[in-house]
VEXLUM-614519 format. One record per residue (C-alpha): residue in one letter; x, y, z. Coordinates in Angstrom, 2 decimals, padded with zeros to 5 digits. Layout:
residues N
> rest;x;y;z
> A;X;Y;Z
...
END
This chain:
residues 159
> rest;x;y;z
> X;-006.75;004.33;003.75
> X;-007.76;006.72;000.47
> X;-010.79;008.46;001.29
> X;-010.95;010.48;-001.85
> X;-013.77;009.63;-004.14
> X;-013.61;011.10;-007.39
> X;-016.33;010.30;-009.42
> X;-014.73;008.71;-011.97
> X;-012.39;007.04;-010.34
> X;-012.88;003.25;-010.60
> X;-011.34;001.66;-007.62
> X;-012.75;001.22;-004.58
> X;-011.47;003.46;-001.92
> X;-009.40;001.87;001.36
> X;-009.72;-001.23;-000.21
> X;-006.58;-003.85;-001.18
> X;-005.70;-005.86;-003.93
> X;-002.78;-007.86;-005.34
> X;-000.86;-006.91;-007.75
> X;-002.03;-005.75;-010.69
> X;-005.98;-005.98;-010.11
> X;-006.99;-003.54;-007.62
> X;-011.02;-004.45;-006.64
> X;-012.96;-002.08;-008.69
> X;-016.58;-000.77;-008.46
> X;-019.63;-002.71;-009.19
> X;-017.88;-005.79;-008.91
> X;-014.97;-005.30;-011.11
> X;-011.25;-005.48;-011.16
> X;-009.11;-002.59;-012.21
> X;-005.80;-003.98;-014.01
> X;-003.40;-001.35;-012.83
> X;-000.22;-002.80;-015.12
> X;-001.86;-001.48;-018.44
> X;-002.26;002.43;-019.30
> X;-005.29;002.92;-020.75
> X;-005.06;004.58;-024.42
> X;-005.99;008.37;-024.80
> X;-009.71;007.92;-025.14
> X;-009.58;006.82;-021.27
> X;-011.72;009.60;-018.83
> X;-010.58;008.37;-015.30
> X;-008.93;009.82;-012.41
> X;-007.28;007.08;-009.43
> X;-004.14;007.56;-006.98
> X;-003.30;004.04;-005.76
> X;-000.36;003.11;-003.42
> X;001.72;000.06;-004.17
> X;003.78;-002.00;-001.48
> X;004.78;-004.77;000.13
> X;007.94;-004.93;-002.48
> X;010.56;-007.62;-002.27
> X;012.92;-005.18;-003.77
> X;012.23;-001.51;-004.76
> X;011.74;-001.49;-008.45
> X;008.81;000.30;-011.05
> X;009.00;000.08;-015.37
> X;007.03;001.41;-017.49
> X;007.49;000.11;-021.04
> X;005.34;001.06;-023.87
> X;005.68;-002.01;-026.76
> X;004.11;000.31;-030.25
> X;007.27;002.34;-029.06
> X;009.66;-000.34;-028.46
> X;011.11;001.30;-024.95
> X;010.89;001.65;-021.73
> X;011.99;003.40;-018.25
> X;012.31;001.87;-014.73
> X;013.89;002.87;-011.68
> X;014.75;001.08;-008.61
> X;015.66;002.68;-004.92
> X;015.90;000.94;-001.28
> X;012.71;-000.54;-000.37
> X;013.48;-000.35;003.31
> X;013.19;003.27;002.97
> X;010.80;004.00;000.38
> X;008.22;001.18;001.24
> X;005.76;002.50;-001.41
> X;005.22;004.24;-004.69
> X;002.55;006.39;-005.19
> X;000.32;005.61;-008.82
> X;-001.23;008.79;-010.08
> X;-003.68;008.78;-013.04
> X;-005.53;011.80;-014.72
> X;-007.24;010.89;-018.10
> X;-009.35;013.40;-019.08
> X;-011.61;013.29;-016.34
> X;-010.64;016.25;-013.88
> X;-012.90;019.16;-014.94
> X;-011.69;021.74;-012.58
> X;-008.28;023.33;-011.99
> X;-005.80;022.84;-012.93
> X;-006.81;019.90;-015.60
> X;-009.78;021.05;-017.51
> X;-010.33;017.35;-018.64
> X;-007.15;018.15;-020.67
> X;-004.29;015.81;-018.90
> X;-003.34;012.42;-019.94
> X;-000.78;012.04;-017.26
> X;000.53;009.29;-014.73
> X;003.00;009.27;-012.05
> X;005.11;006.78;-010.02
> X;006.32;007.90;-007.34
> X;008.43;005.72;-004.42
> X;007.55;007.12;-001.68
> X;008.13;006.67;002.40
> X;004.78;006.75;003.55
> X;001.11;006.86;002.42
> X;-001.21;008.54;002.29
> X;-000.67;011.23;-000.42
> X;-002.39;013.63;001.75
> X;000.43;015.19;003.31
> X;002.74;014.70;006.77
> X;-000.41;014.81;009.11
> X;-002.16;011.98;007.52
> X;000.91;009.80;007.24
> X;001.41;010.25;010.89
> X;-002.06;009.59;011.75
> X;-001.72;006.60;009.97
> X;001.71;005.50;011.24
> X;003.55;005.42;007.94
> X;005.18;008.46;008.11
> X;009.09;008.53;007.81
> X;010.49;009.71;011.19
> X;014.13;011.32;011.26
> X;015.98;011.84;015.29
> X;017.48;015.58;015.47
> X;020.61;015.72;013.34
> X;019.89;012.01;012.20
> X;020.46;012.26;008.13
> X;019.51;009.38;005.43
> X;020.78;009.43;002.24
> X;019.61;006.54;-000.55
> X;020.18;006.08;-004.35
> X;017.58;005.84;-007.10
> X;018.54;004.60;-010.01
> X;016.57;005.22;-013.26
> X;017.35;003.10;-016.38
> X;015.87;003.02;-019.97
> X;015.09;-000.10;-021.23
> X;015.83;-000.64;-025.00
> X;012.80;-003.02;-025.34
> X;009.16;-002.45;-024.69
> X;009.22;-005.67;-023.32
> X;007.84;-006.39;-020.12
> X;010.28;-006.39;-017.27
> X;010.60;-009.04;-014.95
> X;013.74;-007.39;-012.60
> X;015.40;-003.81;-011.76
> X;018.54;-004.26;-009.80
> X;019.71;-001.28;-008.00
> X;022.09;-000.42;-010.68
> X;020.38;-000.52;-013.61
> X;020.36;-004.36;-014.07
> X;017.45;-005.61;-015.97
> X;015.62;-008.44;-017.26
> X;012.81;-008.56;-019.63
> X;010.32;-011.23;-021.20
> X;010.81;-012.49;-024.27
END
């Protein structure tokens, strides 16, 4: 489905994985569960799904703490994973962001309304038809991994 090639990025466009390798070039598999430390120079936007329940963390263990958040899965199907390590030499980065983003999200891909309809994931809403959901975000007192996020803040955690 992603058609964007960045030339750093190592994963291998439109193709699927399972959670957390994602098939990577040259024969490789990209663990997408660990951030790589600030010497990393990669750019990637992979889309997560098929969830049981709606739930992302993000714990960082030299820290000892965490965030997750959890929403309705029925609605938000996806999450979008954005990550820019020093590789984007252009605007607006400059190979100067260290950044990643989780986003749920409705439909995929990130490319805007048009694409997601071309590719049948976008969210469709009847005239005067209104949704409303809850996401819950929760900070974990642990860096420990997390093995469940309830919808209201409900964790559990290895270890």
């Amino acid at each position: 489905m992603e058609t964007f090639d960045h030339p750093t990025n190592p994963l291998i466009p439109g193709a699927s994985g399972k959670w957390p390798e994602a098939p990577g070039k040259h024969g490789s598999t990209v663990d997408l569960s660990r951030v790589p430390g600030p010497d990393a120079a990669y750019t990637l936007t992979a889309y997560l799904g098929d969830f049981a329940e709606g739930w992302l963390a993000v714990t960082n263990p030299a820290l000892d703490i965490g965030i997750g958040w959890a929403w309705p899965a029925e609605v938000l199907p996806y999450a979008w994973l954005f990550q820019e390590f020093h590789a984007s030499s252009g605007y607006p980065w400059y190979k100067r962001a260290y950044v990643m983003g989780l986003e749920p999200a409705s439909s995929i891909p990130a490319q805007g309304l048009s694409r997601a309809i071309n590719e049948g994931t976008a969210l469709a809403l009847a005239a005067g038809e209104a949704r409303e959901l809850e996401i819950s975000a929760t900070v974990l007192p642990t860096g420990a991994p997390v093995t469940y996020l309830g919808r209201h803040g409900e964790a559990r955690q290895a270890g």
